[in-house]
Legacy VTK file of the C-alpha trace (Angstrom):
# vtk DataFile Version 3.0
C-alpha trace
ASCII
DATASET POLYDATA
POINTS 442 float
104.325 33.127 -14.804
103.149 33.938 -18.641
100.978 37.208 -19.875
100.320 38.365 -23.026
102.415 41.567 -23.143
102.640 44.560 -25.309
106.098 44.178 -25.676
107.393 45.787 -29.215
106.072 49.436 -29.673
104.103 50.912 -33.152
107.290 52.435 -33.879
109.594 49.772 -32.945
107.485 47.400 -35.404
107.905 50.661 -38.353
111.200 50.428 -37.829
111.611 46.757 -38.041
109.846 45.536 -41.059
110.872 48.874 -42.860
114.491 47.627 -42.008
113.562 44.444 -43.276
112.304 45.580 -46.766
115.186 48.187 -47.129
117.751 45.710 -46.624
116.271 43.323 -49.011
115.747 46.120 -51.532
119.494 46.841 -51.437
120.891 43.258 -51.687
118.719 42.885 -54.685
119.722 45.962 -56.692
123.392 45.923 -55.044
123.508 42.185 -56.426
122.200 43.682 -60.223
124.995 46.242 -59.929
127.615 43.284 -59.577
126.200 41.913 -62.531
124.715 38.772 -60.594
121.649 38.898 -62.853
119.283 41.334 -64.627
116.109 42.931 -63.189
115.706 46.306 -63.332
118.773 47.131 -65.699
121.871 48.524 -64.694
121.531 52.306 -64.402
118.010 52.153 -63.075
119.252 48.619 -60.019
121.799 51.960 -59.564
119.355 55.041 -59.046
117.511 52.756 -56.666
120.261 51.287 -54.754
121.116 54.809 -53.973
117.411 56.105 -53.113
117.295 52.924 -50.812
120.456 53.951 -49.129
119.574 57.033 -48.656
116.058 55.922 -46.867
118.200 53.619 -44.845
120.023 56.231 -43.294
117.021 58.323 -42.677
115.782 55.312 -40.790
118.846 54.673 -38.980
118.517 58.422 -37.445
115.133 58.462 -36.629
116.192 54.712 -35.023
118.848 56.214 -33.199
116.823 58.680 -31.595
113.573 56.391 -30.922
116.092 54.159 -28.759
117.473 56.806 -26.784
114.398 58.858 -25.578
112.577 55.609 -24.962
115.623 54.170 -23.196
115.345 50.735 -25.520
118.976 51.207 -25.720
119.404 49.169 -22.790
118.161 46.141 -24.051
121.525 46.109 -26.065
123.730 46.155 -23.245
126.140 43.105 -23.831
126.169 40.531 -21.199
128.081 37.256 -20.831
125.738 35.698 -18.402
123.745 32.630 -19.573
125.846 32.762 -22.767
127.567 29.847 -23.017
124.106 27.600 -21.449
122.302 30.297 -24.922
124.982 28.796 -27.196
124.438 25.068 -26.200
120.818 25.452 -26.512
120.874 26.866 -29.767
123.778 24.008 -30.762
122.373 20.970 -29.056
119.584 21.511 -26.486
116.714 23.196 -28.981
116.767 19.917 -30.757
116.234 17.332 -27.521
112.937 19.742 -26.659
115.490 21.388 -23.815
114.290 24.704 -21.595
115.140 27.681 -22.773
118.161 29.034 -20.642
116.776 32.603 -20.287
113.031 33.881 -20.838
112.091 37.069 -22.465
110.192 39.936 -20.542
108.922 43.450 -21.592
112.277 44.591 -19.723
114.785 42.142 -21.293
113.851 41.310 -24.878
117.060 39.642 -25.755
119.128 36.712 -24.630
123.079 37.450 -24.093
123.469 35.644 -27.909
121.124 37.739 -29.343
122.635 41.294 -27.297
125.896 40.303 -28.969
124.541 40.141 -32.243
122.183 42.716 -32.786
125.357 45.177 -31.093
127.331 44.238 -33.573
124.896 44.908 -36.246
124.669 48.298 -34.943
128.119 49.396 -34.163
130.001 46.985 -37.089
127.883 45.919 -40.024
125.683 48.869 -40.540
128.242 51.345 -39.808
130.692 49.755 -41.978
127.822 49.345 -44.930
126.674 52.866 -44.792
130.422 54.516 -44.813
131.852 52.365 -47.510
128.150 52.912 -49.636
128.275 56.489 -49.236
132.672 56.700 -50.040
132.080 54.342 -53.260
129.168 56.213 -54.016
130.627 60.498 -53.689
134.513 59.487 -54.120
135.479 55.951 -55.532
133.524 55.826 -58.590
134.231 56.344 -61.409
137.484 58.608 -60.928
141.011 57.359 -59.335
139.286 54.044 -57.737
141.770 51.907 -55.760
142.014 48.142 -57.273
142.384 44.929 -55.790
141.739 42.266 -58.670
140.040 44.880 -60.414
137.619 45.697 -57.919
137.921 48.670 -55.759
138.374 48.115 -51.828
135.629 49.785 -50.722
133.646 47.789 -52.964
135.064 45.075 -51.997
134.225 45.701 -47.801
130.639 46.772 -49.097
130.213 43.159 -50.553
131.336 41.241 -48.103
129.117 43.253 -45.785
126.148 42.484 -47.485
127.370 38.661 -47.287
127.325 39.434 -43.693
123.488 41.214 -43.550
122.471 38.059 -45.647
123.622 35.405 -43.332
122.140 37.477 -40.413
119.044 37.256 -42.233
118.524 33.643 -42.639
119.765 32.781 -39.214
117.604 35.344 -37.525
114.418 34.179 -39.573
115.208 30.261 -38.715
115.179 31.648 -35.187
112.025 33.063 -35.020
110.613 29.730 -35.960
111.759 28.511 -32.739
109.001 30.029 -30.116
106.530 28.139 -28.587
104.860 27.720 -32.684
106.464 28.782 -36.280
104.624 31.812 -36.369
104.791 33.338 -32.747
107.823 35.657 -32.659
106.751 36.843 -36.410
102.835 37.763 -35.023
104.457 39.135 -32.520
106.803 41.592 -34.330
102.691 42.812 -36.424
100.899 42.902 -33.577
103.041 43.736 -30.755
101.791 41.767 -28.251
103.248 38.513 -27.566
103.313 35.785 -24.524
106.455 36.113 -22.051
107.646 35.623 -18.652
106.588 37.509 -16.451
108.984 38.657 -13.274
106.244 39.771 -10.976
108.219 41.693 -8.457
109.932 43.476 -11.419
107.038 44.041 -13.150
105.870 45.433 -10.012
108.788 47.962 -9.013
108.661 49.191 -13.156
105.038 49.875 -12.657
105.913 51.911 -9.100
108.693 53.430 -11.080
106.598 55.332 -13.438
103.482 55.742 -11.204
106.163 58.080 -8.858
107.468 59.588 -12.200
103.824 60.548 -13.225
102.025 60.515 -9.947
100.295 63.559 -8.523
101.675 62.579 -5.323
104.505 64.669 -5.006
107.828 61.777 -3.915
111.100 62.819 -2.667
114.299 60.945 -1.816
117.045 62.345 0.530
120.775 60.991 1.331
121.945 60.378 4.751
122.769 64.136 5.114
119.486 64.953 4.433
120.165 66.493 1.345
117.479 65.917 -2.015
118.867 63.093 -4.370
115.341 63.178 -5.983
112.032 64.797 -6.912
108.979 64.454 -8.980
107.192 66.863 -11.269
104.281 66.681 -8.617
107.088 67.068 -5.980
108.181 70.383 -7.926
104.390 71.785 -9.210
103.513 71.525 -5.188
106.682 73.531 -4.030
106.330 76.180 -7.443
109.721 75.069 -8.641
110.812 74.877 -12.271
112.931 72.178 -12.304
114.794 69.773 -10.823
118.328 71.808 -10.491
116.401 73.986 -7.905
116.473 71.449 -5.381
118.884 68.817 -5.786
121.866 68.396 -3.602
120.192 71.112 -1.265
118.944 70.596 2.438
115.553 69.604 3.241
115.421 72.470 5.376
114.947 75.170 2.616
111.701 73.399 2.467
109.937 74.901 5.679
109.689 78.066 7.485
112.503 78.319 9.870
110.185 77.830 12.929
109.333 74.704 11.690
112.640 73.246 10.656
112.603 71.540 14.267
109.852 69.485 13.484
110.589 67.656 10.505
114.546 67.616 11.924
112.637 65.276 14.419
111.178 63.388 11.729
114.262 62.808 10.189
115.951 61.322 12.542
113.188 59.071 13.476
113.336 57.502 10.109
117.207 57.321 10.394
116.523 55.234 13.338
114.484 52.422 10.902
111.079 54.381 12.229
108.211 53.846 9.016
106.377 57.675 8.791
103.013 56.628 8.147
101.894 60.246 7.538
102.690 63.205 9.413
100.833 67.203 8.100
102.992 69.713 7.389
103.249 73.348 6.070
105.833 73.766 3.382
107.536 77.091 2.027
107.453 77.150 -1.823
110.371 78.479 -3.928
107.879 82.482 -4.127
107.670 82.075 0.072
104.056 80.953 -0.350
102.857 78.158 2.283
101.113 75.027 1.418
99.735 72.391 3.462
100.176 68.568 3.022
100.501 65.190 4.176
103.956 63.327 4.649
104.679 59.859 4.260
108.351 58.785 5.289
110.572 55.304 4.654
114.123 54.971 5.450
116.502 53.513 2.512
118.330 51.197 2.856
121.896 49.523 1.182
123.689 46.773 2.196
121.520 46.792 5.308
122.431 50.224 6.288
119.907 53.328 6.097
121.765 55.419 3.843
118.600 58.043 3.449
114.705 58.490 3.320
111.766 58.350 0.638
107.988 59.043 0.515
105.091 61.331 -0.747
103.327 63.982 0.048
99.372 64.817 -0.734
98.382 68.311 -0.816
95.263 69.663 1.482
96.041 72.916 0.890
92.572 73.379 -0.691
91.031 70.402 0.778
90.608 71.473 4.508
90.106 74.862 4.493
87.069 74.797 7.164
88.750 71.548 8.729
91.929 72.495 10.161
91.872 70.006 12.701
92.416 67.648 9.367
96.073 69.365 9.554
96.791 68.203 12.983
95.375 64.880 13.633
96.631 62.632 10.537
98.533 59.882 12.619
97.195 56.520 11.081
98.480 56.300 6.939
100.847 54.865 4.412
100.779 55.669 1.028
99.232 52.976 -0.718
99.384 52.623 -4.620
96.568 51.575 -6.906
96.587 50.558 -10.606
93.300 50.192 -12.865
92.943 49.092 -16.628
90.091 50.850 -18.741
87.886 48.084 -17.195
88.237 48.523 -14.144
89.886 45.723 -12.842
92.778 45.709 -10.882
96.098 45.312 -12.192
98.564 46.143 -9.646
98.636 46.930 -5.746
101.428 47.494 -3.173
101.642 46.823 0.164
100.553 49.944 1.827
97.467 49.279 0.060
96.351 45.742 0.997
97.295 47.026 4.387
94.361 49.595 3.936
92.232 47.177 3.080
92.368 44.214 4.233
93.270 41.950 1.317
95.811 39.888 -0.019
96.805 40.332 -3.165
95.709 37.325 -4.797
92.345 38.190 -4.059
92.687 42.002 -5.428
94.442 41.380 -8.848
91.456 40.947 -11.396
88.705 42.117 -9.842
86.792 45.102 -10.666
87.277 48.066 -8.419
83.257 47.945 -7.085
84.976 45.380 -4.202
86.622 48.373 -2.574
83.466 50.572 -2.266
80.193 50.624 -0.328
77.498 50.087 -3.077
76.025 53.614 -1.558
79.282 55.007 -2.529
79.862 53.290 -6.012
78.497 56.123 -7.817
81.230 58.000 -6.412
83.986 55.827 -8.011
82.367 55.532 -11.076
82.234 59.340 -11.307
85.569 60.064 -10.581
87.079 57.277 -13.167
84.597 57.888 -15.665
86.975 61.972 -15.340
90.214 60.124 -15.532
88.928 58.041 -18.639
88.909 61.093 -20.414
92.116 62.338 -19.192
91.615 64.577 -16.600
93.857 64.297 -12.603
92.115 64.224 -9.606
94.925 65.989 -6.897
92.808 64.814 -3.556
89.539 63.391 -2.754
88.277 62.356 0.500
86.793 58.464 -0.243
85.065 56.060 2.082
86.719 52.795 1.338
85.019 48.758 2.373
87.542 46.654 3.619
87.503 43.033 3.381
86.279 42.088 6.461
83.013 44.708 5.959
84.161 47.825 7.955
84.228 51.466 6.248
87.587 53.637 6.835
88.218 57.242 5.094
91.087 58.730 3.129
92.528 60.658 0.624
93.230 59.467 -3.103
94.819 61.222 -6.085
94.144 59.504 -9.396
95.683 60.020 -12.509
95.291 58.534 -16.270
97.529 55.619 -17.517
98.590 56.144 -20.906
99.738 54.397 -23.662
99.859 55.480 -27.243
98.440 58.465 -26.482
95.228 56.382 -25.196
94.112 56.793 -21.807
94.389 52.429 -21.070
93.577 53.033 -17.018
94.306 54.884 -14.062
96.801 54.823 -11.099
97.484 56.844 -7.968
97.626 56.465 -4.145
95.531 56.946 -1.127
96.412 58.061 2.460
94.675 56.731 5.753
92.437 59.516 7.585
90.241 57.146 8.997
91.420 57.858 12.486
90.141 61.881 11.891
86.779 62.975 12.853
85.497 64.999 10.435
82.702 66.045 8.793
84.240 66.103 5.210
LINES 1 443
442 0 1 2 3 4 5 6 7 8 9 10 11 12 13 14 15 16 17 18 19 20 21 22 23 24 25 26 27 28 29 30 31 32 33 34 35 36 37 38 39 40 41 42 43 44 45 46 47 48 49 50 51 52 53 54 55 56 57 58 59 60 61 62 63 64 65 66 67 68 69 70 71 72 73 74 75 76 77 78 79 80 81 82 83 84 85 86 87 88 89 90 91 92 93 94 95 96 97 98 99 100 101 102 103 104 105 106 107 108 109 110 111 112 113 114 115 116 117 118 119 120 121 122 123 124 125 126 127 128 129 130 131 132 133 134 135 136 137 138 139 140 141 142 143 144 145 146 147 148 149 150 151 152 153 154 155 156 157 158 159 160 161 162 163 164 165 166 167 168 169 170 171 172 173 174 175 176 177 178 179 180 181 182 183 184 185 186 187 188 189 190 191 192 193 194 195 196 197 198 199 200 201 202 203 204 205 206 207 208 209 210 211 212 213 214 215 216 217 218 219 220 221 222 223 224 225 226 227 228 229 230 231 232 233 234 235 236 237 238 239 240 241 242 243 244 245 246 247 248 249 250 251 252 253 254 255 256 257 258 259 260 261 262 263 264 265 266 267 268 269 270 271 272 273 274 275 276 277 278 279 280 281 282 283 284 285 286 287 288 289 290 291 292 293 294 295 296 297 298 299 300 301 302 303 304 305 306 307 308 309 310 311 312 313 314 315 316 317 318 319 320 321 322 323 324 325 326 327 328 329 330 331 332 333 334 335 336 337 338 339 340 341 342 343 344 345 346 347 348 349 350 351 352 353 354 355 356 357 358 359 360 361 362 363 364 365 366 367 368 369 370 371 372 373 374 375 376 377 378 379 380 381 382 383 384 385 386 387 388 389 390 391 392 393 394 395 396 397 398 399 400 401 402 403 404 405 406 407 408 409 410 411 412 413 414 415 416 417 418 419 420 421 422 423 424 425 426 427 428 429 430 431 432 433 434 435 436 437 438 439 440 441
């Protein structure tokens, strides 16, 4: 399947084309320094080559940094898969109109060649150009240089690194002629968005990934000894913890009051028998000794068909029933079911839990508007509460009267939360619980 994707980020283009110009700017004045023509003059092709450098490595930092907090470096990790069927295409197949051997994604930019390549750009060439630069440049020239044929060896690796940078350059521009038109990869590296494969199901668990990270539903994970392996920030705001260190590696049981330990003991083990928690209410302790009430969704983990532990969320009523507590008792019938929303309001992502809810497959879900999921006497209601996330603002829990495919009205309990992305608020995304099982007046 193909999508236009935002795949290369506003900084990720920066850095690009201002690597681009800075290289070029350095051949040519590095080039004028060798006396390979005259341009700007020798002293002045000099001062420049040295400014340029000197913005390079600037770059390079920032660079370094950019790649690490967004976690880009992994697009660099070498593999040898697909290599050898990359190298043949590239020799032999690109010219008999062969398929590609690997297809790009937003998660894997680069083919095994081109992993190889750019890594040793990174940890070879530029290295090597910006040590011997900087050595020629503070302590080779002009006092005590060392000579080979009259030229001094650091010169001498500088030069035949630029050779390198140069050859990289004209391969790497032929390649980008060779997308689905001349042009593509190059629009693609000013605009940002460009047409790839798309891996549904891991397009799908990357989107879960950071809906958990960001959610307002708080989402645990334990081992096999019941002990927390992870938490989320909504996980932590709901228990009043500061971080992370708190709870990890400790016993679910510091969790509740000891009178209740019993109870979720029993849910445990339930789920370490292959038993999906649909939702279960619960009082928790916090980290001051406050209580807090909240619904608990539980699904056992599995590896190499083993359970090796348990995941799911909690949504907090602490606020939400306070003249309902038979809201705290009766939740039996619910799965967390996630939700995701562009700024149109059509739908660009489900799970499972929530197709389950209502009715749907997913082929009829993806890409239409959100109105399909509500009464149109309860529209307004939706419209309220996205027109609130639009403009950045959470919504913890909500009791919502959903329409289900087949016509029928159920109840329960959504959190919402804004997607961003440069800063823009692009959609929303969060997840609902089941309570239509619960009579209430809410």
């Amino acid at each position: 399947m193909k999508k236009s994707t935002y795949i290369y980020r506003r900084f990720e283009r920066f850095w690009h084309w201002s690597q681009v110009l800075l290289i070029f700017f350095l051949v040519l004045t590095g080039f004028e320094i060798h006396s390979s023509y005259e341009f700007f003059g020798f002293e002045n092709a000099v001062k420049w080559h040295n400014i340029a450098a000197w913005a390079f490595l600037v770059l390079i930092v920032f660079a370094i940094f950019w790649h690490f907090v967004t976690g880009e470096w992994k697009q660099y990790m070498p593999t040898t898969k697909y290599m050898m069927a990359q190298i043949n295409y590239y020799i032999f197949g690109i010219f008999k109109g062969a398929p590609h051997p690997t297809h790009k994604t937003v998660y894997n930019k680069f083919n095994p060649l081109q992993r190889f390549t750019y890594l040793g750009l990174k940890l070879l060439v530029i290295p090597v150009q910006v040590i011997t630069g900087f050595i020629y440049m503070f302590y080779m020239y002009p006092e005590n240089p060392i000579h080979i044929g009259g030229l001094s060896v650091f010169a001498l690796i500088h030069t035949l690194g630029a050779f390198s940078l140069i050859a990289f350059v004209i391969l790497h521009v032929y390649l980008t002629t060779t997308g689905e038109t001349p042009l593509t990869s190059i629009k693609a590296m000013l605009t940002g968005w460009e047409v790839v494969d798309v891996d549904e199901q891991e397009e799908h668990a990357e989107h879960l990934k950071n809906a958990v990270k960001y959610s307002i539903a708080g989402y645990y994970r334990l081992d096999e000894n019941g002990n927390f392996l992870d938490v989320n920030e909504a996980w932590l705001k709901m228990y009043k913890c500061t971080d992370k260190e708190q709870i990890i590696g400790k016993h679910y049981s510091i969790t509740r009051k000891e009178d209740d330990v019993k109870e979720l003991d029993e849910v445990v083990k339930q789920v370490f028998e292959g038993k999906i928690i649909k939702a279960v209410p619960a009082t928790r302790i916090c980290k001051d000794g406050s209580l807090g009430k909240h619904i608990l969704s539980a699904n056992p983990t599995y590896a190499g068909g083993d359970i090796t532990g348990m995941e799911g969320f909690i949504i907090d009523i602490t606020d939400l029933d306070v003249n309902s507590e038979h809201l705290h008792y009766a939740v039996k019938n619910s799965q967390a079911g996630y939700y995701r929303v562009n700024c149109k309001g059509y739908y660009e992502d489900v799970n499972d839990a929530w197709l389950n809810l209502y009715g749907y497959e997913r082929e009829e879900v993806l890409g239409n508007h959100y109105s399909l999921s509500r009464t149109k006497e309860d529209l307004h209601i939706l419209d309220d509460m996205i027109a609130k996330i639009m403009k950045g603002k959470s919504i913890s829990n909500m009791i919502a009267t959903r329409k289900r495919k087949d016509g029928s009205v159920a109840k329960h309990i959504v959190s919402a939360n804004p997607v961003y992305k440069n800063e823009e608020v692009v959609g929303m995304e969060g997840f609902i619980l089941d309570i239509s099982n619960i009579e209430t007046k809410l």
